[in-house]
Residue, then its C-alpha position, 0 to 999 in steps of 0.5 A: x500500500x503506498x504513503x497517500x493510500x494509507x494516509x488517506x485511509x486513515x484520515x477516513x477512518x480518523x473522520x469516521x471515529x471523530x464523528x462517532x465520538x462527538x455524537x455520542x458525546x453530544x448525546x451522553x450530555x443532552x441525553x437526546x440523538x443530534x441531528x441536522x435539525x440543530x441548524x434549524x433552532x429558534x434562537x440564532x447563536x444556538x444554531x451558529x454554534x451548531x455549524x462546527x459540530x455539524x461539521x464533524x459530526x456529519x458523516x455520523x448522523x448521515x449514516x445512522x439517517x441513513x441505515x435507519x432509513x433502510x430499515x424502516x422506510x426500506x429505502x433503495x440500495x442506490x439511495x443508501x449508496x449515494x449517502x455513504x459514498x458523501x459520508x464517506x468524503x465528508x469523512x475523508x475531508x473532515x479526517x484530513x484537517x484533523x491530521x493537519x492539526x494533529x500534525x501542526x501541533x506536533x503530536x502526530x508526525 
């Protein structure tokens, strides 16, 4: 496996496990699943803290939408395809800047 296919893989895998954590953080202190609907709050400074987390939660939420749509609406194999595909490259993307700040910070080389 070359250096950019396994850096890449694991800015992927980095994503995906900074998402999971922030979500299941975000849960065991609201006691409550977040969601995109954070976005949509009355109050605005609420809603604009919500952008960095919805950030990097992201590809979190989108798969768990996404899964749970299968199984109770029964949703198409393309549509779940197409969601994990952008979950996917959100995750990539997101697994990227973390990398960057890790490796800025010196605590990843």
């Amino acid at each position: 496996m070359s250096p950019e296919a396994l850096n890449s893989l694991l800015a992927l895998l980095l994503g995906f496990a900074v998402a999971g954590a922030l979500v299941n953080g975000y849960q065991a202190f609201v006691q409550k699943q977040p969601g995109f609907g954070l976005l949509a709050q009355e109050a605005a400074p609420k809603a604009f803290a919500a952008v960095p987390f919805l950030v990097f939660a992201a590809p979190f939420i989108i798969m768990r939408n996404t899964l749970l749509g299968r199984q109770i609406e029964g949703r198409r194999f393309e549509f779940v395809m197409m969601a994990t595909i952008i979950a996917g490259f959100w995750s990539l993307m997101s697994g990227t800047f973390v990398l960057m700040v890790l490796e800025t910070a010196g605590l990843f080389a």
